[in-house]
N, C-alpha and C positions, 0 to 999 in steps of 0.2 A: 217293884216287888212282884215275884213270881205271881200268879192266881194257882191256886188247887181247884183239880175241878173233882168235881165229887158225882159217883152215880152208888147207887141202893138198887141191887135186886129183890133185896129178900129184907127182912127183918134180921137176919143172923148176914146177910152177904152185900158189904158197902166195899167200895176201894174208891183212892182218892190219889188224883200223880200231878203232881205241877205240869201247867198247863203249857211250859217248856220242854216238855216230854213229849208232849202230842205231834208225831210223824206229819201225820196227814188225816183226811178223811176221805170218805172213798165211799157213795151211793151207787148201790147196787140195779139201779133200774126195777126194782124189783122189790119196791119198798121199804130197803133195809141201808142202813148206813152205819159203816163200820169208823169206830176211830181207833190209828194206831199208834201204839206208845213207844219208845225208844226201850230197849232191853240192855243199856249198858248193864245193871247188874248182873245178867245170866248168861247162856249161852243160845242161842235157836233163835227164830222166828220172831218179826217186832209180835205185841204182846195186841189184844183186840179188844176192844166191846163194841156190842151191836146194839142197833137201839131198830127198833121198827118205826118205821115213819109212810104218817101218809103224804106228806111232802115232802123230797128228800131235797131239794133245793132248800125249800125254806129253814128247812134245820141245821143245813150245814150252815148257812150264812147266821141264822140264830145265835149258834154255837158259837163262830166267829166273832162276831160284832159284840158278845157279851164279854169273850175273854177281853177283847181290846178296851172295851170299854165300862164294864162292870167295876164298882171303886170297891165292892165286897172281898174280901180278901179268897173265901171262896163261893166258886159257881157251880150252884147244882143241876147240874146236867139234866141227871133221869132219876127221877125217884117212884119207883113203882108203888114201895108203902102209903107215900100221899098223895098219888097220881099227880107230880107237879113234875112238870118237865121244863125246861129253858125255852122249850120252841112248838108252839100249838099245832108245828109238823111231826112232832114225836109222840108215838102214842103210847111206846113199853121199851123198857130195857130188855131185849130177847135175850141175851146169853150171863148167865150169873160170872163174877168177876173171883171166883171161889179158887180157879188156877193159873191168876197171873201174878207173875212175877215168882210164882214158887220153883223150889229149885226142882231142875227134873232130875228124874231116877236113876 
């Protein structure tokens, strides 16, 4: 069974993609680690959320080891409203998830 992973910017801004979706991941040197999602539904660019991290190793291996082995059907990633992240290397969701996957203009 798929996992959905779920991240919360906001109180009004969550998105959630089966974890079948997730491209890749990709730390930035620079304290920031991007995840990207597959865009079959649209046209442009795979789709992104950044998370801030003050380890960016240990988050991405977090993230990883949780999809594989988490039995919860979902894993929540980044939730900025209850400061609860997957990985004590994640410290905020940096970018709200408010334009993805929407269709563009």
């Amino acid at each position: 069974m798929d996992k959905l992973l779920f991240f919360r910017h906001s109180a009004t801004d969550s998105f959630a993609a089966p974890a079948s979706n997730l491209i890749k991941m990709v730390g930035s040197g620079l304290g920031q680690v991007s995840l990207y999602f597959n865009t079959f539904s649209r046209k442009g660019d795979p789709q992104a959320i950044q998370l801030n991290c003050s380890d960016e190793k240990k988050a991405i291996e977090d993230i990883n080891n949780s999809i594989k082995n988490s039995r919860e059907p979902i894993v929540v990633v980044a939730d900025n409203i209850s400061s609860s992240y997957i990985s004590n290397g994640i410290t905020l969701q940096a970018i709200s998830a408010t334009n993805l996957y929407s269709n563009p203009a």
